[in-house]
C-alpha positions in Angstrom: -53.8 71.3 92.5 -52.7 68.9 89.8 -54.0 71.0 86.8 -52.1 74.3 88.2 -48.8 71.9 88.1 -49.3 71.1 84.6 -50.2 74.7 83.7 -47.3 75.6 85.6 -44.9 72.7 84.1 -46.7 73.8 80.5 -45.8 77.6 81.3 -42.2 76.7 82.3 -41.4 74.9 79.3 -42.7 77.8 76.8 -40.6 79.9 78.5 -37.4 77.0 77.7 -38.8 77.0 74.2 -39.1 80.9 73.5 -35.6 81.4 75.5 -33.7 79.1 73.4 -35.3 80.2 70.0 -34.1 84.0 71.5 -31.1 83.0 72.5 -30.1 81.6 68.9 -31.6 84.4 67.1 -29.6 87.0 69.1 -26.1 86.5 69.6 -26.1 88.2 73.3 -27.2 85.7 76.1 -29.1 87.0 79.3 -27.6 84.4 81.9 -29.4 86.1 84.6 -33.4 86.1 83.2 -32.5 82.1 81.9 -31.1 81.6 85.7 -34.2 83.1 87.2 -36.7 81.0 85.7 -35.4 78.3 85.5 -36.3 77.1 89.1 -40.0 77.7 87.9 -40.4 74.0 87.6 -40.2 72.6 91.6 -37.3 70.5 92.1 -39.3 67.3 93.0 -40.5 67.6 89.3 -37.1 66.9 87.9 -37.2 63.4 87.1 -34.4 61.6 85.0 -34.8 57.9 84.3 -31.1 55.9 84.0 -30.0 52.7 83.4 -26.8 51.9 84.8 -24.6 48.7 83.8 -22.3 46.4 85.4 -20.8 45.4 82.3 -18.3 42.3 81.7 -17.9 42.3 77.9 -18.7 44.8 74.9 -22.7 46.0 74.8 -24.8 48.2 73.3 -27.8 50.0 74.4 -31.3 50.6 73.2 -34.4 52.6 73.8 -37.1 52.3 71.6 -35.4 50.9 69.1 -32.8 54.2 69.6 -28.8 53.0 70.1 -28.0 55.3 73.4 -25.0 54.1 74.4 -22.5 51.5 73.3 -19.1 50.0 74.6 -16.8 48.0 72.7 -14.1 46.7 75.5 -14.7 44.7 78.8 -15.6 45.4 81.9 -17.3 48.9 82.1 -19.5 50.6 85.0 -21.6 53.6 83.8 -24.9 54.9 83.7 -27.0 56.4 81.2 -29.5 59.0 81.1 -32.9 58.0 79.2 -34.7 61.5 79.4 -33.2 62.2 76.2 -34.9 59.5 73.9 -38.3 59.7 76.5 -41.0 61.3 74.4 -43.3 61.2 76.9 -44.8 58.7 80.1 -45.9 55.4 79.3 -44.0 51.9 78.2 -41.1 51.9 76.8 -38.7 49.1 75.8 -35.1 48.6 76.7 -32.6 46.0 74.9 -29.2 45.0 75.8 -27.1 43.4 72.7 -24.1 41.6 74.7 -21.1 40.9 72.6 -18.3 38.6 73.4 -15.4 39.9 75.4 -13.2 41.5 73.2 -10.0 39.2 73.4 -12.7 36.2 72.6 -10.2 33.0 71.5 -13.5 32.2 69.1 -15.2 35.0 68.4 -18.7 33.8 70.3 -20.1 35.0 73.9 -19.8 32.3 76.3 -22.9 32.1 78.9 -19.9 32.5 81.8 -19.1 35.7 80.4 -22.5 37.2 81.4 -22.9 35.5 84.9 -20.0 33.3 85.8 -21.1 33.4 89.3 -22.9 36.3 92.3 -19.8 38.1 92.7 -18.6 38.1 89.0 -21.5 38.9 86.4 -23.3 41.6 84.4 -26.0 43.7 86.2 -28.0 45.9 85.6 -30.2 48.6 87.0 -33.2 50.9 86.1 -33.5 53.9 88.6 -35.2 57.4 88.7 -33.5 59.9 90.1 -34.6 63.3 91.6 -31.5 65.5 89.5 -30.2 68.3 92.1 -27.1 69.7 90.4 -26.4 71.2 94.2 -26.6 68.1 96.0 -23.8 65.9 97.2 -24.1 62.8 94.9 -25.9 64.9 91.7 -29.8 63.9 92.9 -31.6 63.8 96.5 -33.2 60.8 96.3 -31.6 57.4 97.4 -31.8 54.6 95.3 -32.9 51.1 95.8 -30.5 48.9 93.7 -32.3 45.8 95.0 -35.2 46.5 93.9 -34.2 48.4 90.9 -32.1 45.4 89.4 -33.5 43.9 85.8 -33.4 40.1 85.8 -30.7 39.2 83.5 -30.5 35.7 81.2 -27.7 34.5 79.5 -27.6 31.9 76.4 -28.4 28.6 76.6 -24.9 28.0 75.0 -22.2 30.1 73.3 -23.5 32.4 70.7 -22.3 35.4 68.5 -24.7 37.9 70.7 -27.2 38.0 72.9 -30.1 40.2 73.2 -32.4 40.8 76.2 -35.5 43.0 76.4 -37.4 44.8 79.3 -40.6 46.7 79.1 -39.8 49.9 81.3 -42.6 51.7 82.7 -42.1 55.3 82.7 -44.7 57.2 84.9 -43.5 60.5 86.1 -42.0 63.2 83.4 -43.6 66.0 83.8 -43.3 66.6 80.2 -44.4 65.5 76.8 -42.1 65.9 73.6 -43.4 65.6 69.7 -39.8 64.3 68.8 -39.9 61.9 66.2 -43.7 60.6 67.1 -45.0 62.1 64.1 -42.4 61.7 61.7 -42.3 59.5 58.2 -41.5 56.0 58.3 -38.4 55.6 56.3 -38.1 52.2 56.1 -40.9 52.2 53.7 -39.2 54.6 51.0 -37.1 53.5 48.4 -33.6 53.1 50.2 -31.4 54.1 47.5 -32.8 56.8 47.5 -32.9 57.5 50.8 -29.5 57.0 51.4 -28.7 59.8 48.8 -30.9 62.0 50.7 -29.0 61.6 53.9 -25.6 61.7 52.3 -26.4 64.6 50.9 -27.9 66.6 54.4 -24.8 64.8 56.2 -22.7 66.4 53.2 -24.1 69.8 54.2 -23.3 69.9 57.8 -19.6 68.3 57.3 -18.9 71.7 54.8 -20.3 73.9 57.7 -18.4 72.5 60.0 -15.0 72.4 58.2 -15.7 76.3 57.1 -16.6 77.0 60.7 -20.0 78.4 60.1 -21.0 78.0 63.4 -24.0 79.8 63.6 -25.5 78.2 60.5 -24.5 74.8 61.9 -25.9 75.4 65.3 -29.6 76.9 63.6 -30.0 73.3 62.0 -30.3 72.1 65.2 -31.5 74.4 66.8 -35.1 72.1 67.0 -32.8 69.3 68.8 -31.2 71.4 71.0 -35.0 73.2 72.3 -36.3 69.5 72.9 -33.0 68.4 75.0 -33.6 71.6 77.2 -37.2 71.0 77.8 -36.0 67.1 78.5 -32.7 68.0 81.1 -35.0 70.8 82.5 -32.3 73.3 81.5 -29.3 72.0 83.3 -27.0 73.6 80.6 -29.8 76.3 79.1 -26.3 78.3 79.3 -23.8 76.3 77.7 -26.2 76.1 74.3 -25.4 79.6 72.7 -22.0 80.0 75.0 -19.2 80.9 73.1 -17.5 77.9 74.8 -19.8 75.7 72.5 -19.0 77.7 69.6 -15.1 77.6 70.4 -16.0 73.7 71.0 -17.1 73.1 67.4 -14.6 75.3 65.8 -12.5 72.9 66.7 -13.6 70.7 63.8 -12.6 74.2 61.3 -10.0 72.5 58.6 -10.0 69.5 59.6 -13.3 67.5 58.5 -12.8 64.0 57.3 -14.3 62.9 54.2 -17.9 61.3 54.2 -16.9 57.7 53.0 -17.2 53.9 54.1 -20.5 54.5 55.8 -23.8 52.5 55.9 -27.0 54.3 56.7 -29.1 52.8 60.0 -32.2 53.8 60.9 -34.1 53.9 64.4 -37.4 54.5 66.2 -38.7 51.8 64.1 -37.9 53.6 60.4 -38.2 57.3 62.0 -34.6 58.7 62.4 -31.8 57.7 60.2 -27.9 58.8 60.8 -24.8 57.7 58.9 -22.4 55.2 60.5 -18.6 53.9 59.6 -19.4 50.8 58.3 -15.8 49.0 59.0 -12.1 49.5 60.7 -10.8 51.1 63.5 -13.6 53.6 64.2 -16.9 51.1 63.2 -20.0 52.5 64.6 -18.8 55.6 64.4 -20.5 58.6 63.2 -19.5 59.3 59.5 -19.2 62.8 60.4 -15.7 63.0 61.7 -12.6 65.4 62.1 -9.0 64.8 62.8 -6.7 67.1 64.3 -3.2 67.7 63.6 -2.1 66.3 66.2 -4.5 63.1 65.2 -7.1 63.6 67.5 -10.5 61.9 65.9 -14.2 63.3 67.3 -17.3 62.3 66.3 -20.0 64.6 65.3 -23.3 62.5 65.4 -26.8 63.5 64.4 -30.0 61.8 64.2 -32.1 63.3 61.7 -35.9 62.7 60.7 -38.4 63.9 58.4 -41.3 66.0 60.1 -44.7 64.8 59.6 -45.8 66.9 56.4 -42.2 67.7 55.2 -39.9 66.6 52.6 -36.6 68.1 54.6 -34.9 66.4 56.8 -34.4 68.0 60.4 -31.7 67.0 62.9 -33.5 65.5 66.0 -31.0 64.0 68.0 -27.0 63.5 68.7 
């Protein structure tokens, strides 16, 4: 029984893989055969791992060395999705960076501002949920926050940050990615030139963007976009080659900020490398950016990586 699910699983995302390769290949998209097989894979199969935060003050997120999710005011509920960075089932590590509250007289995180007592203080929760876009709450399983609550430290003192680790053991995607697994480590190349490498790819995609090459833009990514469909088990298979993503990013048409006052970070341990705004108003950014006329700013992050056996880089991630 459990090698015909895994044949069946393995079948089911081919079909993902081949569809989405079609679908950017062709410019018509067959709702209809995408919606019939995409209930191949059973419903109890559709695991997605989240962590969800009680936050007091500013944070940011890691997996696997990966920033997922950051906040930069206080006090913010919200969960996060991990199937995206989850290669595949085994341990994985989760850190929490907690930065003082953002109207912090001295600049430092005070121990109170992480617990301060049981009813006021951070939490936070690792769940697995059963994703059923039909039912009532998103997912048909209930969840035991109880029991699904990390144990939380705070600093002996004030500090500038604080950092926290859990090992999270992840035992039940039915699904196993190559990602970046494979991929060089860049931290070990000269970083200079590195750097110029990056600028340069990140250079590419900001000129298709601002000439509205949509097509060419979305066929760089069209390796990112095949793994996140296999990883969401096709929740928005139709949205991918929709021409309300293509009217989404032709927004950016014209209006394409320069590449400037960045600082290149990598993740995954040296694999994937993006381009950040180093200081200012929108720090952390991505340095791909566009403004609007009417001065509306949106990011347009990628995390790229170098195959195993290639010298090109190859967008991975957003």
């Amino acid at each position: 029984m459990m090698n015909n699910t895994i044949n069946i699983l393995t079948c089911t995302v081919l079909f993902l893989l081949t569809i989405a390769s079609y679908s950017c290949s062709n410019k018509s998209n067959d709702n209809k055969l995408i919606i019939q097989n995409k209930t191949q894979i059973e419903k109890n199969k559709h695991i997605t791992y989240a962590v969800h935060v009680n936050a007091k003050t500013p944070y940011e997120l890691y997996l696997d060395d990966i920033l997922i999710d950051r906040f930069y005011e206080n006090n913010m509920n919200r969960s996060t999705d991990l199937n995206t960075y989850l290669l595949n089932n085994g341990t994985h590590k989760l850190k929490i960076r907690y930065l003082p509250l953002s109207d912090s007289q001295d600049g430092l995180l005070d121990p109170k501002d992480i617990i301060f007592n049981k009813d006021s203080r951070w939490h936070i929760y690792f769940v697995s949920l059963n994703k059923d876009p039909e039912a009532p709450l998103g997912y048909t399983n209930e969840i035991d926050y109880g029991s699904s609550a990390l144990n939380i430290i705070t600093p002996p003192k004030k500090v500038p940050f604080w950092e926290q680790e859990w090992d999270l053991e992840i035992k039940d995607l039915p699904y196993k990615l190559k990602g970046w697994s494979e991929s060089e480590d860049l931290s070990k190349v000269n970083q200079d030139e590195l750097k110029k490498e990056v600028v340069a790819f990140f250079e590419e995609q900001r000129l298709l963007l601002n000439e509205g090459k949509v097509d060419e833009y979305l066929q760089l990514g069209l390796k990112k976009d095949q793994e996140l469909i296999v990883a969401t088990y096709g929740e928005d298979l139709e949205y991918y080659n929709s021409q309300e993503r293509k009217k989404n990013i032709l927004r950016a048409k014209g209006d394409m900020l320069p590449l400037e006052n960045y600082t290149l970070e990598l993740f995954a341990n040296g694999r994937l490398a993006t381009l950040i705004i180093a200081s200012g108003q929108y720090k952390n950014w991505s340095a791909l950016l566009s403004k609007s006329e009417k001065g509306r700013v949106s990011g347009w992050g990628i995390l790229v990586h170098k195959p195993k056996g290639s010298s090109q880089f190859e967008i991975i991630r957003k």
